[in-house]
C-alpha positions, 0 to 999 in steps of 0.5 A, a space after each residue: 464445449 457450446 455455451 448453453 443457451 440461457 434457458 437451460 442454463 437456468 434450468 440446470 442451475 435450478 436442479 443443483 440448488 434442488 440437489 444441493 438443499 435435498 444433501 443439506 436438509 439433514 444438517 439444517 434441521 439439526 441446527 441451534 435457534 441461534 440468531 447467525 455469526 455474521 463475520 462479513 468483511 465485504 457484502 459485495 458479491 463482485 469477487 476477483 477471478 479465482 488465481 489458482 497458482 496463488 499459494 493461498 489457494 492451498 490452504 483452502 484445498 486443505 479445508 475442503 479436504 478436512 470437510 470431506 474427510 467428516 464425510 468419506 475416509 481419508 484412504 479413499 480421498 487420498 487414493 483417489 487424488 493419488 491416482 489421478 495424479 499419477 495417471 496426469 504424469 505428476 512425479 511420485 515425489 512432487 505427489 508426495 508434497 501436494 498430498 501432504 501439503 493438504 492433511 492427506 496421506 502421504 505417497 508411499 502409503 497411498 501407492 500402497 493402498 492404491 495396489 490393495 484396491 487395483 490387485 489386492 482383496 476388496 473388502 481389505 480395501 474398504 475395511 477401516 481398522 481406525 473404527 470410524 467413530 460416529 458420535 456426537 460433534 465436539 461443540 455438542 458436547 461442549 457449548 459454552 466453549 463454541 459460544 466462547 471462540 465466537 466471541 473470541 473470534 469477533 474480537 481478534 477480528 476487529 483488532 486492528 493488527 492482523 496477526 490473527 490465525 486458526 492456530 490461535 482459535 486452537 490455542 484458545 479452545 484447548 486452554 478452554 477446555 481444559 477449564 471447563 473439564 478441571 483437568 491438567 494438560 500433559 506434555 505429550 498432549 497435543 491440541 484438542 481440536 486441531 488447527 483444520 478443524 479450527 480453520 472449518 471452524 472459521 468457515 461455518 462461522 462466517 469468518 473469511 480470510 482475505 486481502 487486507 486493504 485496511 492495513 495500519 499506516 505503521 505496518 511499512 514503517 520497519 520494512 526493509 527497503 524503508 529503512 534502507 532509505 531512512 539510514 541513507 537520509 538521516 546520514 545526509 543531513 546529520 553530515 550536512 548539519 553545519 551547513 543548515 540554519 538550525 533551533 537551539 535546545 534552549 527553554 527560548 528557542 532561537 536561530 543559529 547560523 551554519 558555520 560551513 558555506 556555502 549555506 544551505 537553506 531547507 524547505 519542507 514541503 507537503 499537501 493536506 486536504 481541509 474538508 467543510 460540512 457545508 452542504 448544498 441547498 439542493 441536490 440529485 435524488 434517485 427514488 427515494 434514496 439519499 445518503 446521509 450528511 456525514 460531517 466533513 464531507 461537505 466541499 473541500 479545499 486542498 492546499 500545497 505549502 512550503 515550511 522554510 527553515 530560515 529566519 525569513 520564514 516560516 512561509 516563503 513570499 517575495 516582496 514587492 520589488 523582488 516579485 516585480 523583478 520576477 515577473 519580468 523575466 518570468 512573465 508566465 509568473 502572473 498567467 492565470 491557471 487553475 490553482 490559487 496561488 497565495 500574492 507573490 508566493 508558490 503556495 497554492 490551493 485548489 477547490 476539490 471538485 472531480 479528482 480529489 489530489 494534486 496530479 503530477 502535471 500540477 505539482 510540477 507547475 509549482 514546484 517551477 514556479 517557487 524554482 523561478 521566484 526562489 532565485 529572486 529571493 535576496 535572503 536566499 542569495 549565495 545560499 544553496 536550497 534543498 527541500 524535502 518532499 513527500 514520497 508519494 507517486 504525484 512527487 516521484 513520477 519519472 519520465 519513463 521506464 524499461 516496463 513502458 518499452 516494447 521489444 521490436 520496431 513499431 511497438 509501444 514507445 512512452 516518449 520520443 526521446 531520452 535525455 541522461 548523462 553518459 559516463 563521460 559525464 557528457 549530456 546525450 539525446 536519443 531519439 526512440 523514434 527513426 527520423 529516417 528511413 523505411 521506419 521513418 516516424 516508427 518507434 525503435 524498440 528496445 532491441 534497436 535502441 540497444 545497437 545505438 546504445 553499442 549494447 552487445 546483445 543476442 539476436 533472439 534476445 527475450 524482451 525480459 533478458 533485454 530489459 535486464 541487460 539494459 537496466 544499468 544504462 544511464 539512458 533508463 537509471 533516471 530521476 523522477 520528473 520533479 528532480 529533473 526540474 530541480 536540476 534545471 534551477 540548482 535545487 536538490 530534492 530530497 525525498 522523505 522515507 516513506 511512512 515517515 511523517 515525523 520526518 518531515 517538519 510541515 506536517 505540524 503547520 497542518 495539525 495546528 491549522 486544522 486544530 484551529 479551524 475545527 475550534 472555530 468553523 461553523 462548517 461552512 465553506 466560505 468560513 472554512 477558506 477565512 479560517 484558513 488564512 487567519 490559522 496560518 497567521 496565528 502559527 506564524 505570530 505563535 512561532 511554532 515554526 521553531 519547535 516543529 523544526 527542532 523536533 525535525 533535527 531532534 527526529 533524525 539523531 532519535 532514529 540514529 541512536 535507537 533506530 526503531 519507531 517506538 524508542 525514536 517516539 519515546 525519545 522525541 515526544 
């Protein structure tokens, strides 16, 4: 069909608003004074396209049905739906389940009023034996109880765990009515609105169901794959504990040596943003419009640092001679770049302009540099390092995937070659691209790089088959960008579980810090960066180093005995 010119366009849209306001004048008329329920989450009109195999999409065709049903009866609805159906080529069986899925009848008894209407006497077809009551609406007769769910309503709304469905405004709405009628509920009685009506309820009201994006930190923390990852970490370092510098439990803590070798010196590492309220002189207006100054929001700084479990910490430097001899084996040592790295360490900041974090380019420039200057280190020397990292996507990035490949010669291809460790435990280098040729300079697709790989697979193979049977090859089970880089230096990475800040000991050095900041700054920038330095001087002279690294091996036997957050929590704090 033609796309309509924009004049008639605009003429048919003005004829339906005319339609449409002519249908609901009747019910606008008969409305309260009450100023309106406003339960918008979003004021922006710009919606995401309409996803009908979404199987939330059902729940609103139920609610449209049950809007209906108050209209037309739902023999007419449920015939008309059941023949259409039937006339598409939809199965009676696969019928039966969406018309019941959406409050209409079921298949068996809409084929049989389907014959009545087809073969059968039309006046037995339009005759309703229910009595079709028409009467006052339930909140006409009752409303204080309408007043008291949208009260209801704006408060579960505003609650921060999002548990809150139409079946609980049914719930409440019967436990009310039964109060205000002083009358006891039998067993047998069912709800006195049902849960549709509570959802139309919902729509009238204002209220809208949808995507969640403000969702509680907490909400991952028991999820499946997490845990699976937390059992897995806590078990490696409660294993290993002998080989770790630790805190003892006692009222002073102090320093124990590991009792296994080779030692094991642990880092702990992580970013935090420090924000200023210092506000530019002068700056751009459009019209007459201008936000307000919102406190700490003004320029920022970002800083990326490393707690050290050793008595040489809390913060890793080199010395005079160690730096010296760093940087004449690593003259890129003293290469200036864009982040501010602190006099002989990897610890950096950078002023916050366009883009607001530290990218993975940037991480892993820091992250070789502490690499090069840790083996300098000679308190570090014959010690292993392992440090612990916050699993974020700036930190877990890998190199490639099987998703980044296409199928065939000449499709997408993210790098051009692949390093891994056969099964020999033998280094090998694959070229993704043909180095000679007719398809010289192409890329060698999936199918091609499994003939190399003496991968047996069909030739009309689909390219989600081949990604599957690929999947297992060392070729494409990598590590992420940053422990390939710790490979190089003999240094392992772990990751922290995700949701898991508890678990990692530098999240205390950036309370304390902010603490002491927020206590002091008179929200200048200048201010700010001072402030910074002197706060990690004071957490250093107050050693609270020591407490955040217990409370670290505390954490991880907590987690061990009780296994859940909130008696771990009990436990450790």
């Amino acid at each position: 069909m033609p796309r309509l010119n924009p004049k008639r366009a605009y003429s048919r849209a003005v004829g339906l608003k005319r339609r449409c306001d002519e249908t609901c004048s009747d019910e606008s008329e008969m409305s309260t004074d009450e100023e309106p329920l406003d339960m918008e989450i979003n004021e922006s009109d710009d919606y995401e396209p309409l996803n009908f195999n979404n199987k939330m999409i059902i729940t609103d065709i139920a609610d449209v049905f049950e809007l209906c049903k108050s209209k037309c009866p739902s023999k007419y609805l449920s015939v008309l739906l059941f023949m259409t159906m039937r006339q598409m080529g939809i199965t009676w069986r696969e019928c039966n389940t969406y018309l019941k899925s959406i409050g209409a009848f079921s298949s068996e008894t809409s084929h049989k009023w389907t014959e009545s209407f087809v073969f059968g006497d039309y006046n037995e077809f339009c005759h309703e034996y229910g009595g079709g009551k028409r009467g006052e609406c339930f909140y006409d007769c009752f409303p204080k109880i309408e007043t008291d769910a949208k009260q209801y309503i704006v408060d579960r709304c505003s609650e921060k765990s999002a548990d809150f469905t139409a079946n609980d405004l049914a719930v409440f709405i019967d436990k009310k009515f039964y109060e205000i009628t002083q009358t006891a509920k039998s067993g047998s009685s069912g709800l006195i609105r049902s849960v549709p009506s509570c959802r139309l309820d919902l729509r009238k009201w204002g209220a809208r169901f949808e995507n969640n994006s403000q969702r509680p930190y907490f909400e991952g923390h028991e999820r499946l794959d997490v845990v699976e990852h937390r059992s897995q970490f806590i078990d490696y370092f409660l294993q290993r504990k002998d080989y770790y510098y630790t805190i003892s439990d006692s009222e002073n803590p102090a320093w124990q040596i590991p009792k296994l070798s080779p030692p094991c010196i642990l880092l702990f590492h992580d970013e935090s943003t420090f924000r200023s309220g210092d506000v530019s002189a002068k700056r751009c207006f459009f019209g007459n419009e201008a936000p307000f100054h919102s406190k700490g929001r003004g320029r920022s700084n970002m800083v990326s640092d490393f707690l050290v479990q050793h008595p040489s910490g809390p913060f890793f430097s080199l010395t005079e001679n160690e730096y010296k001899k760093a940087t004449q084996r690593y003259p890129q040592l003293q290469t200036p770049s864009d982040l501010n790295y602190y006099d002989r360490s990897a610890t950096a900041s950078i002023h916050i302009g366009q883009n607001s974090y530290f990218d993975n380019e940037t991480i892993l420039n820091q992250f070789e540099r502490l690499f090069q200057l840790l083996q300098f280190k000679e308190q570090f020397k014959d010690h292993d390092i392992e440090i612990i990292v916050d699993n974020a996507r700036t930190h877990s990035a890998k190199s490639h995937s099987l998703l980044d490949f296409g199928k065939s010669i000449g499709t997408r291809c993210p790098i051009d070659t692949i390093d891994y460790i056969d099964s020999r435990g033998v280094k090998q280098i694959l070229d993704c691209y043909f180095q000679s040729g007719s398809n010289v300079g192409s890329s060698k697709g999936l199918f091609e790089i499994s003939k190399e790989l003496n991968i047996a697979v069909p030739d009309k193979v689909k390219l989600h088959d081949l990604r599957n049977i690929l999947a297992d090859h060392p070729a494409f089970k990598i590590t992420s960008k940053l422990e390939q880089l710790a490979d190089k230096y003999n240094v392992r990475i772990k990751f922290c579980p995700k949701f898991h800040c508890e678990l990692n000991a530098i999240e205390g050095l950036w309370c304390h810090e902010k603490q002491y900041i927020r206590q002091k700054s008179d929200q200048t920038y200048a201010t700010m960066l001072k402030l910074m330095v002197e706060s990690r001087i004071n957490f250093s002279d107050r050693q609270i180093h020591l407490k955040l690294l217990r409370r670290f091996w505390r954490s991880l036997k907590a987690y061990k005995k009780r296994a859940d957050l909130c008696s771990s929590s009990t436990a450790i704090f």
